[in-house]
C-alpha atoms as one frame of an Amber mdcrd trajectory, in Angstrom:
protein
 421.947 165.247 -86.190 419.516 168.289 -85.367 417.684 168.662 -82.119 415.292
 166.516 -81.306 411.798 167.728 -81.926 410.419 168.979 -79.470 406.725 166.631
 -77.801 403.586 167.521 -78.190 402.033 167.126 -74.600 404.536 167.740 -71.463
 402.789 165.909 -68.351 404.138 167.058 -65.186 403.990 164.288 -62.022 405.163
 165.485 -58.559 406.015 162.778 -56.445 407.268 161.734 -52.928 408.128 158.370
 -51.273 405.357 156.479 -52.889 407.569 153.733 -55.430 404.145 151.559 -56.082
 401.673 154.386 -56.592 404.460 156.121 -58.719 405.237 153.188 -60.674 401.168
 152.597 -61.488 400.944 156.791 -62.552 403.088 156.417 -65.069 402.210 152.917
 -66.470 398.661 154.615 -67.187 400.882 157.650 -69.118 402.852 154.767 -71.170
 399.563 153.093 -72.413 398.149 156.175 -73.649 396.365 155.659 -77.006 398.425
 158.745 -78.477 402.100 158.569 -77.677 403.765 162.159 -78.702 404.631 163.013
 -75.145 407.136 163.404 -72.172 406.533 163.091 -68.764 408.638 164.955 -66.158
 408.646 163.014 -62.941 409.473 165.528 -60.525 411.242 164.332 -57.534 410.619
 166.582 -54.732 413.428 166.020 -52.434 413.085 162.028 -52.802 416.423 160.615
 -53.671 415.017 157.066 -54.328 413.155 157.572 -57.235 413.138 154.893 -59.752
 411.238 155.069 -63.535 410.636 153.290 -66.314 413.453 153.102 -68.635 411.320
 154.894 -71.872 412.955 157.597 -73.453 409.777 159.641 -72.970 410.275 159.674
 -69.043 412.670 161.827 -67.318 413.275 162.764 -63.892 413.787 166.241 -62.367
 414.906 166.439 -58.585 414.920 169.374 -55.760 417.127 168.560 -53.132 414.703
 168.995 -50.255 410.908 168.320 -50.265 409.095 171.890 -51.545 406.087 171.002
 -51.622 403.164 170.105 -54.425 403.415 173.627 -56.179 407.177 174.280 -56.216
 407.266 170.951 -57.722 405.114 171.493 -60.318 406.438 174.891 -60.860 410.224
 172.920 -61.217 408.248 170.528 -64.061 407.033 173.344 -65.971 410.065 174.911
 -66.148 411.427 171.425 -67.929 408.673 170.549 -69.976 409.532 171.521 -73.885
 405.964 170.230 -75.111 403.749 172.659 -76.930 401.075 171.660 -74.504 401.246
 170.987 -70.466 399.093 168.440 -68.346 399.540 167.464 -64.610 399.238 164.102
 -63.010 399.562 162.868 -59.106 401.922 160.503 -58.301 398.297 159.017 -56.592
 396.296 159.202 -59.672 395.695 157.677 -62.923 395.163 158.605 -66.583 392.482
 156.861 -68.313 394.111 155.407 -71.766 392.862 158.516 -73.981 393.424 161.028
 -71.344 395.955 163.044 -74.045 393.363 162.162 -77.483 390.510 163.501 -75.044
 392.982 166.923 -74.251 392.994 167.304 -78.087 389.814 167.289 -78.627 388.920
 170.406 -76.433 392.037 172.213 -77.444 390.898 172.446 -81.202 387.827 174.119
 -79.875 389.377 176.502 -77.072 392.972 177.723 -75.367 392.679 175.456 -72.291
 390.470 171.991 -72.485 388.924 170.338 -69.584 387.402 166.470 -68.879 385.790
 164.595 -66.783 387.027 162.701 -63.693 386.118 159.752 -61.467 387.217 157.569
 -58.656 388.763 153.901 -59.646 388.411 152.809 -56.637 384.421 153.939 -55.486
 383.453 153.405 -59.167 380.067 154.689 -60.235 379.452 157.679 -61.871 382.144
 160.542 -62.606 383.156 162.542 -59.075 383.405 165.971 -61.313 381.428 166.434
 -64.195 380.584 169.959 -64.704 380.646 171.100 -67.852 382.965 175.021 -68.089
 382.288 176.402 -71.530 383.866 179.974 -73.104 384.709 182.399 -70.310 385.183
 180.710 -67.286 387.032 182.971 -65.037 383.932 184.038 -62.445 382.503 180.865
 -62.309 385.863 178.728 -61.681 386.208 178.970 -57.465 382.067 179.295 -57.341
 382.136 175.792 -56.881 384.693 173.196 -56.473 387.241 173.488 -58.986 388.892
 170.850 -61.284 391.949 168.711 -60.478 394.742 170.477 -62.258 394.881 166.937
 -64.123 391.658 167.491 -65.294 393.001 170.806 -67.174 395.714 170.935 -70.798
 396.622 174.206 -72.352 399.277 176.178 -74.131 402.103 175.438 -72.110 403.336
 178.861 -72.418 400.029 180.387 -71.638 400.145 177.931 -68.197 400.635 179.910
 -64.912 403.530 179.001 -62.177 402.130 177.890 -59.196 402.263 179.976 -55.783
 404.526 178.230 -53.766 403.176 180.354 -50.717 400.507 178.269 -50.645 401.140
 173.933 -48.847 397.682 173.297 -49.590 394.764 174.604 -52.264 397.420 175.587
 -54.119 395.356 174.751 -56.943 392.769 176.545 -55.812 394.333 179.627 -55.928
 396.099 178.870 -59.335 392.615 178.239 -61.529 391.837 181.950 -60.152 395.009
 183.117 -62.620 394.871 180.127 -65.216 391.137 180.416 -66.260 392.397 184.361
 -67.370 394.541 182.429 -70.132 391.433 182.082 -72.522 388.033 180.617 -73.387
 387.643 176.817 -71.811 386.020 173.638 -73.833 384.843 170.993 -71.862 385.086
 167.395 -73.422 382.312 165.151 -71.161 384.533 162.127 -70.909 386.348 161.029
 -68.271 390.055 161.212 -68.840 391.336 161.964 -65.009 390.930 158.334 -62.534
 391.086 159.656 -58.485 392.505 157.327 -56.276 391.434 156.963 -52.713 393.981
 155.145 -50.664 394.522 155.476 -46.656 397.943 157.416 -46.899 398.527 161.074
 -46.811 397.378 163.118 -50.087 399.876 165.671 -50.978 397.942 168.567 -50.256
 395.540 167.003 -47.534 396.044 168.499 -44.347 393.197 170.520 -42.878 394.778
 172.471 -40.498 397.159 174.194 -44.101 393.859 173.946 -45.760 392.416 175.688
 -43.442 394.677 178.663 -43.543 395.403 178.460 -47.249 392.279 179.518 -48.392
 391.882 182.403 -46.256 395.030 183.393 -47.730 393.625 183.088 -51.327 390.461
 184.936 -49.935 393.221 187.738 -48.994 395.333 187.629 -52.206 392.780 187.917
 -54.108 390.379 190.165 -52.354 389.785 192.406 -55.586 388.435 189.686 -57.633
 386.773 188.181 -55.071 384.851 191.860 -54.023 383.784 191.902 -57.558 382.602
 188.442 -57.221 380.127 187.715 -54.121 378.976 184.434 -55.662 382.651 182.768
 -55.472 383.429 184.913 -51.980 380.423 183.061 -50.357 381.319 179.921 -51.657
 385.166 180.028 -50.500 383.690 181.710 -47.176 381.538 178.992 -46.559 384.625
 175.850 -47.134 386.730 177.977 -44.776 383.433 177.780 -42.252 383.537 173.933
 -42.932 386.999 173.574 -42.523 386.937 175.326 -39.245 384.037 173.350 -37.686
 385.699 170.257 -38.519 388.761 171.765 -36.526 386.114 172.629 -33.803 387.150
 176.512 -34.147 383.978 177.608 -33.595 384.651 181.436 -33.234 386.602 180.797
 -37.360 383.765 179.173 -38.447 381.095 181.384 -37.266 382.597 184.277 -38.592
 383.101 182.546 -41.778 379.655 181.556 -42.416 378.552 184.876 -41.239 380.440
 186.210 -44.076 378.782 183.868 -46.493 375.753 184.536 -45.622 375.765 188.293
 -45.489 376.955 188.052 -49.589 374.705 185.056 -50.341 371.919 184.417 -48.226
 370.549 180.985 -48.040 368.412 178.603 -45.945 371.211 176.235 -46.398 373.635
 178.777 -45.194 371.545 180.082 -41.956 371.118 175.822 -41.259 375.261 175.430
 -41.250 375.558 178.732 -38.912 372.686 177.309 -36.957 375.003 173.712 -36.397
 377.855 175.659 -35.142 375.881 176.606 -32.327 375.081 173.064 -31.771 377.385
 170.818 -28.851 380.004 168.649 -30.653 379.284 165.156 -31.390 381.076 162.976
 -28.766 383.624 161.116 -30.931 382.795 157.149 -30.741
């Protein structure tokens, strides 16, 4: 018998210690309305990972927890589809998620949707709409979950495992280089809020991650005020909710100096302000 062919769409799911989310991820992969897929659970340093018996599900494992973009990075380097898609071991796909991936990849090299919380409801949480070039406007705003995003899976970028959080930040800065975008408006990406720990959540890495990307990428962003200011202006946020005043000053100094804004003199003007007392 000769190989077997190789699927179109590779879906790449880190996950850790979450058996009930996990199991709910990849029911919403198995009821997808077009079925020429694999999905690479990647199990990052979680030994107790169970799946679906379905020939289209396979497990990869690192012995010790890496973090979200090692993980990912370990899934790419499995997947064998002609295209790649991510999905959170937190997260849903909508049922056409993969038929909605199509439809923006036979009009560009990398196809976005729409996505929106299933458990807030109402209308979509990101619905920009990133036509053609997109690599100046991608970090001038917040970006999409890397869910959100299908292209040429050897066009996709590895992840920088340098980074524990907004790793995906600093990855759309590299994968919207790859080619023109097409954004289909339909949601295809369902966000889950639940009280545990997101993967990349913690402020504090946050915090320091994107100054990092700020640093890494210091050319693009000096050719790029609009995105610097933006970036500038999270790390101020991030900071004030940290109560590092001197960070967050200096940050939103920054943003204001390439972008000025009443908006932006109104934060700077709150960091001056005493701290709310907390209740």
């Amino acid at each position: 018998m000769g190989a077997k062919a190789a699927p179109l769409f590779s879906i790449v799911l880190p996950t850790y210690k979450r058996p009930a989310l996990l199991g709910e991820a990849i029911a919403s992969v198995l009821h997808q309305s077009m079925g020429d897929f694999e999905c690479i659970v990647v199990a990052d340093g979680d030994p107790d990972v169970r799946v679906t018996s379905d020939p289209r599900i396979r497990v990869v494992a690192s012995e010790r927890r890496e973090g979200a973009a090692s993980a990912r990075n370990l899934g790419l380097r499995a997947a064998r589809g002609r295209y790649v898609t991510f999905l959170d071991d937190d997260d849903l796909f909508a049922v056409d998620r993969l038929q909605v991936a199509l439809e923006g990849l036979d009009r560009a090299p990398m196809a976005l949707c729409w996505r929106m919380s299933v458990t807030r409801g109402g209308a979509p949480r990101w619905n920009d709409v990133l036509n053609g070039d997109i690599s100046r406007r991608i970090v001038t705003a917040p970006v999409p979950n890397v869910g959100q995003v299908a292209l040429q899976r050897r066009d996709a970028p590895l992840f920088d495992a340098r980074f524990r959080a907004s790793e995906d930040v600093e990855w759309w800065i590299r994968a919207a280089q790859v080619g023109a975008a097409a954004t289909v408006p339909k949601v295809g990406y369902l966000l889950r809020d639940h009280p545990g720990e997101r993967q990349t959540g913690r402020l504090g890495d946050r915090l320091e991650s994107r100054v990092l990307i700020l640093e890494t990428h210091a050319g693009y962003f000096a050719s790029n005020p609009e995105a610097a200011a933006y970036q500038w202006r999270r790390v101020g946020g991030m900071a004030g909710a940290l109560g590092v005043r001197e960070v967050q000053r200096k940050a939103l100094r920054k943003s204001l100096k390439l972008r000025p804004s009443v908006r932006g003199l109104a934060h700077l003007a709150g960091s001056y302000l005493p701290r709310r007392a907390s209740r």
